[in-house]
N, C-alpha and C positions, 0 to 999 in steps of 0.2 A: 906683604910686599906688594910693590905695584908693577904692572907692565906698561910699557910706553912702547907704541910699534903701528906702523902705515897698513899693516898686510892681515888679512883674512884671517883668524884664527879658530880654535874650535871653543865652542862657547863653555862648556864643557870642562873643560880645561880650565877654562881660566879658572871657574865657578872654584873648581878641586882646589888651584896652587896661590891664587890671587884675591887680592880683596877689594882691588879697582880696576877699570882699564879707563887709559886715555889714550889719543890718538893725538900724534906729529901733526903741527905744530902745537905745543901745549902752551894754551890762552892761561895767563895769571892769573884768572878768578877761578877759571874750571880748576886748576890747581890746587886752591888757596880751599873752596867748597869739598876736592874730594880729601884731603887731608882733615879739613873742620869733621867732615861726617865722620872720617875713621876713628879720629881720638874725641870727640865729643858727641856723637850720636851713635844710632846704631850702625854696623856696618853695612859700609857700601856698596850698593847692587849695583852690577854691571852697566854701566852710562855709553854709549855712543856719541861723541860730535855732533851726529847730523841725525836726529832726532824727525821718524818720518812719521807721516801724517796717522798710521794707525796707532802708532806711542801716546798720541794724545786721545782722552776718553773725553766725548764730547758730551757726554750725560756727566760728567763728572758736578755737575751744579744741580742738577737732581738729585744723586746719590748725596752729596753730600750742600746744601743748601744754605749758603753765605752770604751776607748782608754785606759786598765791597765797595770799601773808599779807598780809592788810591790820590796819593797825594804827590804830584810831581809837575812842577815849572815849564819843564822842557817839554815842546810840541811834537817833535821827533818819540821822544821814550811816550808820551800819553799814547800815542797813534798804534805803536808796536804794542803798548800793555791793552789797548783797548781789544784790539785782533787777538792776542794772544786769549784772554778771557773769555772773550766772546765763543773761541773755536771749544772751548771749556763747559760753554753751558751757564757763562754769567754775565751778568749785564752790571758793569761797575757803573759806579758815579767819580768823577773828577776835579781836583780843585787842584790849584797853582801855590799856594802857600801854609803854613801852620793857621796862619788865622783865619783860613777859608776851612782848614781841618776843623778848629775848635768851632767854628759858629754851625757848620755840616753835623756836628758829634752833638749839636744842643738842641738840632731840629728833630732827629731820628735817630735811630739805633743802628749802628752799625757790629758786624761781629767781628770784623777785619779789617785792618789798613793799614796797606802798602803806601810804607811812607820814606818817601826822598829824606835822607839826612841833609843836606844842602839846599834849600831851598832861599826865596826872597821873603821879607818882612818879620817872618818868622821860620827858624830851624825845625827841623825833624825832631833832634832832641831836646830842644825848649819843651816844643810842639808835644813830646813824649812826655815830659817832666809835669808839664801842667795840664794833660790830661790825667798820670794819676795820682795828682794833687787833689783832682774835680769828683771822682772816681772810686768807688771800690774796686778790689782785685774781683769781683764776680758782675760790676756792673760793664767795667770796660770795654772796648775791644780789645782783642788781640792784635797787637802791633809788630808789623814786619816790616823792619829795616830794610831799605834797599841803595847801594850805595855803591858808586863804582870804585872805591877803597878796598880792597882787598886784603887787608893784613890782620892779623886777630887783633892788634891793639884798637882798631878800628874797630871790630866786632865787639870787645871788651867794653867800651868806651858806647856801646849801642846798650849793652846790657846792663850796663850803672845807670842810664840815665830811663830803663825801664822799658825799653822793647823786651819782645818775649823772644824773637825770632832775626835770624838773619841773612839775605841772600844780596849777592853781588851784583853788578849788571855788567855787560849785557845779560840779562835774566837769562835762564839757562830752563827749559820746557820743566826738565824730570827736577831740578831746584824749585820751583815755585810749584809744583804739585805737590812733592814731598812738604812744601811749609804750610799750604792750604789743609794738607791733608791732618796734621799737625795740630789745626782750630777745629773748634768746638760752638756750633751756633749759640748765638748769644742766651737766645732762647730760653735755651735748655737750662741757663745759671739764672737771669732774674732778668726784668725787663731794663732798659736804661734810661734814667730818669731824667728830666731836666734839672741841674743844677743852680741853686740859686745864684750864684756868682757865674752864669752865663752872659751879661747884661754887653751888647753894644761898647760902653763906653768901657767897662773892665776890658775887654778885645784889644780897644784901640789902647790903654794903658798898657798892655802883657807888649803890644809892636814896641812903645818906648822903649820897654825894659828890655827886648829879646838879644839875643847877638845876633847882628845879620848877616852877621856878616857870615910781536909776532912773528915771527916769521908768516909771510905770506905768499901770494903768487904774486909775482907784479908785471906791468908793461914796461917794456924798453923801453918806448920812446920817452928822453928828456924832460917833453911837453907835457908829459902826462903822469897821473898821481901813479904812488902804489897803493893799490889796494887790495884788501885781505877780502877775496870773494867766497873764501869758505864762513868765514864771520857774516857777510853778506846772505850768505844763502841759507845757512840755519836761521836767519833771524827770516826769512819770507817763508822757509817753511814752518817754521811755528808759526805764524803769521796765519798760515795757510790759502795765502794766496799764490796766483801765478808771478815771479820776477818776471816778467815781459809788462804783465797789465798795473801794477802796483809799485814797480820800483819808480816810475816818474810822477808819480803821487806821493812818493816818499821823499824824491830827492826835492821838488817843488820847494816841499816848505822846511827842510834841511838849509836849502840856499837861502833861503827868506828870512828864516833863525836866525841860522850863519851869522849874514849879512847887519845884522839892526846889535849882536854879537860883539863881532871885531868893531862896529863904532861906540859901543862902550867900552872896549879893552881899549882903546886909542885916547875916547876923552878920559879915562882911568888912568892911562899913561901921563897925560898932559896934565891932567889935577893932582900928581903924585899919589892916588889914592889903592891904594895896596888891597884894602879889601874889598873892594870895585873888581878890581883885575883878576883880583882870585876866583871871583864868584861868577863872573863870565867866561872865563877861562874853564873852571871847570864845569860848566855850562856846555859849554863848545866841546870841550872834552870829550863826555860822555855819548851825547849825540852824534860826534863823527865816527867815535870808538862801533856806534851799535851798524855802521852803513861799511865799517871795514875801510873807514880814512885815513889810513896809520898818519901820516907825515904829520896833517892838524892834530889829531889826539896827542902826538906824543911832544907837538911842538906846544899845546895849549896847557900838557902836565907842569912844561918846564915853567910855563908864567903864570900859572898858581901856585906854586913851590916859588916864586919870585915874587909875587902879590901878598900869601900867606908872610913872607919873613921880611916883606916892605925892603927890599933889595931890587930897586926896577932902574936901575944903570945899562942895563943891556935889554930893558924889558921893550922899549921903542922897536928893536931892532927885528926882536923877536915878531914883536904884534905885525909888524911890516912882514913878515917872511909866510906868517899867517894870511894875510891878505894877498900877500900871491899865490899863495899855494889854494886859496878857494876861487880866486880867477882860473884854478886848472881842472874843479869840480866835474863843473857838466863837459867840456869836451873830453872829460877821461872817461864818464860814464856814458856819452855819445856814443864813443867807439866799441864798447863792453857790448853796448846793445843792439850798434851796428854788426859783433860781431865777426 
């Protein structure tokens, strides 16, 4: 059984009567992770929400020594996966799409990669498929999904197309330790070789072929968003930086995303183009979901669920309601930090 409860309890105890705890408000993915672990891994050790700075083992990349490619589009989630690593003891490398994955997997060896399901040019699971096509099961990396879909058919649908692993986002500290923990340096199986079907122009053929396609705390005032600052602040302490010195270096280029964002979800709306709008939308999505933007995340779910089934009748109305609601960004976060 599980406990769900705001208040202090004996550790102790739970250890005795329980096989998870979560805490009020309970986030869909923390959810979605502590149930995947009970019925499909081993059982669940005691997780906390707000994950503090001694929770993370900062030699944990000595102790266990991993060759990371993460693969992920969005500048907001690189920024958070880059801190969060770093405070870990590892120094990733970064690329924006599958086909920056497969040309990255043809230079060097990687033992891991953390890889976006949704990405541009080329998908996650293309991306999965044709690496192990390229591939033996002892030369690969180990592939971990990461995706802000939370549902096991989602999961399911990672592990047909050949992930070995799968965690939600907003990434969760003791999630991504537990999946790192999980790999096996490449090492240790055989070195990985360059493939002769790595060539440039096969790349640019795999792009033709790919598919590309809370309860919270909130402000009263009107003018201003709601936001989930408990979502907000586990993510700067995993982070491990100060919120005061780091949030307006976060939100900078969140606005700046944003912004170049909603004028693809606009010309998407105007071109009729449904998987345009899905792929911005859940672009937007993710990245507001990780800063605790409820209104955008959950208005940007509704026009990828409208972009996905090419049903964009009311999608105009929506993408406008988006665009005012990121006019109300920074004076919401003004006053947070005024305060």
């Amino acid at each position: 059984s599980d406990l769900y409860c705001r208040h202090a309890i004996d550790e102790r105890q739970i250890e005795k009567h329980f096989s998870s705890y979560l805490n009020k408000p309970i986030k869909q993915s923390q959810l979605f992770n502590t149930l995947n672990h009970i019925f499909y891994d081993d059982p669940t050790k005691i997780q906390y929400s707000e994950p503090t700075k001694k929770e993370i083992d900062d030699q944990l990349g000595e102790k266990l020594p991993l060759k990371i490619l993460v693969a992920e589009d969005n500048v907001v989630n690189q920024k958070l996966a880059m801190h969060l690593l770093k405070r870990m003891g590892y120094r990733a490398d970064f690329v924006a799409n599958g086909l920056e994955v497969l040309e990255a997997v043809s230079r060097q060896s990687y033992d891991v990669i953390l890889m976006d399901v949704q990405m541009p040019e080329m998908d996650g699971l293309t991306t999965t498929q044709e690496i192990s096509r390229r591939y033996s099961a002892a030369q690969r990396p180990r592939i971990i999904a990461v995706t802000a879909n939370a549902m096991q058919e989602d999961r399911e649908q990672c592990l047909r197309a050949g992930m070995d692993d799968y965690i939600s986002k907003p990434i969760q500290v003791n999630t991504l330790i537990q999946a790192l923990n999980r790999c096996v340096p490449l090492v240790t199986k055989s070195s990985l070789s360059t493939p002769e079907l790595s060539t440039h122009d096969e790349i640019l053929q795999l792009a033709q072929q790919a598919n590309t396609y809370p309860e919270q705390d909130s402000i009263t005032s009107t003018d201003l968003l709601k936001i989930d600052y408990d979502a907000l602040k586990n993510v700067i302490d995993a982070m491990g930086v100060s919120l005061d010195e780091y949030l307006p270096t976060l939100l900078g280029i969140f606005l700046d995303e944003a912004k170049k964002l909603i004028d693809t979800m606009q010309s998407a709306v105007s071109k009729q183009d449904g998987s345009k709008l899905a792929f911005a939308a859940h672009t937007l999505k993710s990245s507001s979901a990780a800063l605790g933007i409820i209104e955008i995340s959950e208005s940007c779910q509704k026009l990828e669920t409208m972009g996905s089934a090419g049903e964009l009748v009311q999608a105009r109305t929506l993408v406008s309601t988006v665009q005012d609601l990121y006019q109300r960004v920074e004076p919401t976060f003004s006053q947070y930090m005024q305060g």
